[in-house]
C-alpha positions as CSV (number, residue, x, y, z in Angstrom):
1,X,-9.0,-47.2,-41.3
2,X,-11.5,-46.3,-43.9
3,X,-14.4,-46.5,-41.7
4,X,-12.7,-43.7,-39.7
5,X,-11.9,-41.9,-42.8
6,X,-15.6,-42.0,-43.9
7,X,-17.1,-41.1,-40.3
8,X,-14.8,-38.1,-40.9
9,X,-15.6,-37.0,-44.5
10,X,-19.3,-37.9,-44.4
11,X,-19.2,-35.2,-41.2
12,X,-17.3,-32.5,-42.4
13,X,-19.3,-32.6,-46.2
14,X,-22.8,-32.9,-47.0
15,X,-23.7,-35.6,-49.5
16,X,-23.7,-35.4,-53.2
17,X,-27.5,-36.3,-53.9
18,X,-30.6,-34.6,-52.7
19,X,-34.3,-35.1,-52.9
20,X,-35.7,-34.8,-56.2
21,X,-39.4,-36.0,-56.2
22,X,-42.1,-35.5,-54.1
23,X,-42.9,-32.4,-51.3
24,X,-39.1,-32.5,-49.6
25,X,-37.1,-30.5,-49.5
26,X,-34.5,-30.1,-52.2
27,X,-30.9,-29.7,-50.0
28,X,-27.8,-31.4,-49.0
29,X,-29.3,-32.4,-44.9
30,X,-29.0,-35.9,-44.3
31,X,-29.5,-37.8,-40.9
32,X,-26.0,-37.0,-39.6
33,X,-26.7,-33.5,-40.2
34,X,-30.2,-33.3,-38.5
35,X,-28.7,-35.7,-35.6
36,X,-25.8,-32.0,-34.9
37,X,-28.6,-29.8,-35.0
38,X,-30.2,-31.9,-31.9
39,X,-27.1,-32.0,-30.3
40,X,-26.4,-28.3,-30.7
41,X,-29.7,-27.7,-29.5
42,X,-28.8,-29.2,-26.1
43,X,-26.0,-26.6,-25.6
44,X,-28.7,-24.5,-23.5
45,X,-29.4,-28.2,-21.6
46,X,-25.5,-28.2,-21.1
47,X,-25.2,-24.5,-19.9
48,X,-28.2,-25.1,-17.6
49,X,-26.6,-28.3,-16.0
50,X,-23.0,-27.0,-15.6
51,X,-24.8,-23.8,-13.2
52,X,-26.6,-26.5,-11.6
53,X,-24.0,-28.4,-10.5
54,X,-21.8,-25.6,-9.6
55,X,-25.2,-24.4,-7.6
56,X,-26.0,-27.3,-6.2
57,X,-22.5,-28.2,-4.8
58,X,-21.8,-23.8,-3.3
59,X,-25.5,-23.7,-1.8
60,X,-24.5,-27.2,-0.4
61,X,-21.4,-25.9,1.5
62,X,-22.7,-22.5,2.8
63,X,-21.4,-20.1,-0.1
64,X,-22.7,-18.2,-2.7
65,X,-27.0,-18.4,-2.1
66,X,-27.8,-16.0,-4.5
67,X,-28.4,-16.7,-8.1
68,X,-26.2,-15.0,-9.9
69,X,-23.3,-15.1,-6.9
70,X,-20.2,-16.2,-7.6
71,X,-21.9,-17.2,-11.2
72,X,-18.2,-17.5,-12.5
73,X,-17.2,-20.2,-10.3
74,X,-20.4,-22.1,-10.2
75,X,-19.5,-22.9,-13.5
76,X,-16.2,-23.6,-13.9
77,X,-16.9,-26.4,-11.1
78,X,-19.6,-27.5,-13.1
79,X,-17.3,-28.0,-16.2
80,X,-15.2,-30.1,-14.1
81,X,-17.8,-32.0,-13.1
82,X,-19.5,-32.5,-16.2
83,X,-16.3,-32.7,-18.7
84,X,-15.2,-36.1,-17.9
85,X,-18.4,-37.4,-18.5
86,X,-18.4,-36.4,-21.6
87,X,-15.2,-37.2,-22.7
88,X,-15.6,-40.8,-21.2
89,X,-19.0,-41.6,-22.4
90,X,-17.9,-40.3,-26.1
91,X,-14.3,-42.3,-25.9
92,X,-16.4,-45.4,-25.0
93,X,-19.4,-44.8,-27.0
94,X,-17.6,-44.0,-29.9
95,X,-15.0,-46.5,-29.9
96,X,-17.7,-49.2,-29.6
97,X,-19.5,-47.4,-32.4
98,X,-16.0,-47.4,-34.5
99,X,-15.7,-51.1,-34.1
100,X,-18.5,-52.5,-35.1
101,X,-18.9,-50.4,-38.1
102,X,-15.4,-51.9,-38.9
103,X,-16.4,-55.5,-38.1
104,X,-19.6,-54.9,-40.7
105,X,-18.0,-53.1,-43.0
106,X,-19.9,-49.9,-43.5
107,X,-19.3,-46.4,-42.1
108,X,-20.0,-45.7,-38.3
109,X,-23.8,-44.4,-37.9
110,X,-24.3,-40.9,-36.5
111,X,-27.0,-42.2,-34.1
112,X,-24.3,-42.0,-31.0
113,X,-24.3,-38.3,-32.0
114,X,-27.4,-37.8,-29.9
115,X,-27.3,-40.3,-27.4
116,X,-23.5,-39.3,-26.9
117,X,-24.7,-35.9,-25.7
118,X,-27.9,-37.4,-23.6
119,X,-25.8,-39.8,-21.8
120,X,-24.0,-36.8,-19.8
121,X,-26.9,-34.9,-18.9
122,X,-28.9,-37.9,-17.5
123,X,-25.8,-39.1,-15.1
124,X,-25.3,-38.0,-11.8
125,X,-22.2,-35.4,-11.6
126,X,-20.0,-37.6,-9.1
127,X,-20.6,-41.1,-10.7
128,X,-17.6,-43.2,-10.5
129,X,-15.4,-42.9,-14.3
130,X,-15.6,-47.0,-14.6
131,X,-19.5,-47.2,-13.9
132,X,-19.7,-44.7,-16.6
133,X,-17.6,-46.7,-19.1
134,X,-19.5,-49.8,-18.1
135,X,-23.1,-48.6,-18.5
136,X,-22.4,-46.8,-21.9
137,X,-20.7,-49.7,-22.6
138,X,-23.6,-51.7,-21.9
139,X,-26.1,-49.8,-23.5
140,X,-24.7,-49.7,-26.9
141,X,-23.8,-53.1,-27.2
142,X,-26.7,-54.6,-25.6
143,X,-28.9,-51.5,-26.3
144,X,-28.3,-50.7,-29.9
145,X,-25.9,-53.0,-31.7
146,X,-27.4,-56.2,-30.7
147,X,-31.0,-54.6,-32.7
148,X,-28.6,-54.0,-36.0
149,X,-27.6,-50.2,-35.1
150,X,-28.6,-47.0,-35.4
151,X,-33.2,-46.7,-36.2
152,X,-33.4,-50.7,-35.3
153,X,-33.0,-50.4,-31.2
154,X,-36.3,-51.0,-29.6
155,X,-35.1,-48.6,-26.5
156,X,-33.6,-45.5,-26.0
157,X,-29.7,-45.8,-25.8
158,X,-29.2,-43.0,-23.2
159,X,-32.0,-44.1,-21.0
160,X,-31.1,-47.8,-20.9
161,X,-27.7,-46.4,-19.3
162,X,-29.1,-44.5,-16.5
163,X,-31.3,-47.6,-15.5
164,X,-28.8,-49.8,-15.8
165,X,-26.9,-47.5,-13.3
166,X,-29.8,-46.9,-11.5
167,X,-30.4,-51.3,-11.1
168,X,-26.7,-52.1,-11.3
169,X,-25.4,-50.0,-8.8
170,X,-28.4,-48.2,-6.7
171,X,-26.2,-47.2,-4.1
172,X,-23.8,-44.8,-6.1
173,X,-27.1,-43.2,-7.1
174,X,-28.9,-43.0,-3.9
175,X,-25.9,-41.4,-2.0
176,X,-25.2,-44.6,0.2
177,X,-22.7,-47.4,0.1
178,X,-23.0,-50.6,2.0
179,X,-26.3,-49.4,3.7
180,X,-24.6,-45.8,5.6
181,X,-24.9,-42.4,4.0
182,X,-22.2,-40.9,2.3
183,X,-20.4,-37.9,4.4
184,X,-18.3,-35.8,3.3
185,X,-15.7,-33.4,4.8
């Protein structure tokens, strides 16, 4: 439990030592802290997607072609798309990311901080829940952990699941299953 206690306090507090020599910077920013300003920064990349997928899904069916039509309901249906993905990849991500820190001994890395919010924005918005679990799954363990962790992987974590979607299961990606196209009702 101390590893989860760390990861907890070492987010909610800055550190206790600071740069003292040299041209830095003298403040309390350390690499979680620079790894939440990236993620906040994708909150524009989130609001984007969620429209898109709302947009995508009304122009699809017939309703709503203008821009800003129906704007409300483009994306709440794009929150509903988008939310389990996030919560699935971060449950799965995380609790790999939990474990290992426990099974070395140190406090969990904020590098799945990032890649946690990448992961969601590169996947497709109706990608089965288990392929989801699988490829993040994938890519941290053989992706990140396997290099030593967070600054030692020789790939990037979120990309490495979207092509292992993309090889491992090209049909959920290209719309087809078993060689037919997909139709819906």
């Amino acid at each position: 439990m101390h590893t989860a206690y760390d990861a907890f306090f070492t987010f909610a507090f800055t550190p206790k030592t600071v740069t003292t020599d040299g041209v830095h910077i003298r403040d309390g920013i350390d690499l979680k802290r620079t790894m939440v300003y990236v993620v906040l920064a994708l909150q524009l990349c989130y609001l984007f997607g969620t429209y898109n997928i709302g947009y995508q899904h009304f122009d699809a069916i017939g309703l709503y072609p203008g821009l800003l039509d129906g704007l409300h309901l483009k994306l709440v249906y794009g929150l509903i798309k988008i939310l389990p993905i996030f919560i699935v990849t971060h449950v799965v991500g995380l609790g790999i990311e939990f474990y290992y820190a426990s099974r070395k001994g140190h406090g969990v890395e904020e590098g799945f901080l990032v890649t946690g919010a990448l992961i969601p924005l590169l996947m497709p918005p109706d990608i089965p829940m288990w392929i989801l679990a699988f490829s993040v799954a994938f890519a941290v363990i053989i992706g990140k952990e396997a290099f030593g962790g967070t600054g030692m992987n020789i790939v990037n974590i979120a990309l490495l699941a979207r092509v292992f979607v993309f090889f491992a299961y090209p049909t959920y990606i290209a719309g087809t299953r078993y060689g037919f196209p997909v139709l819906k009702k």
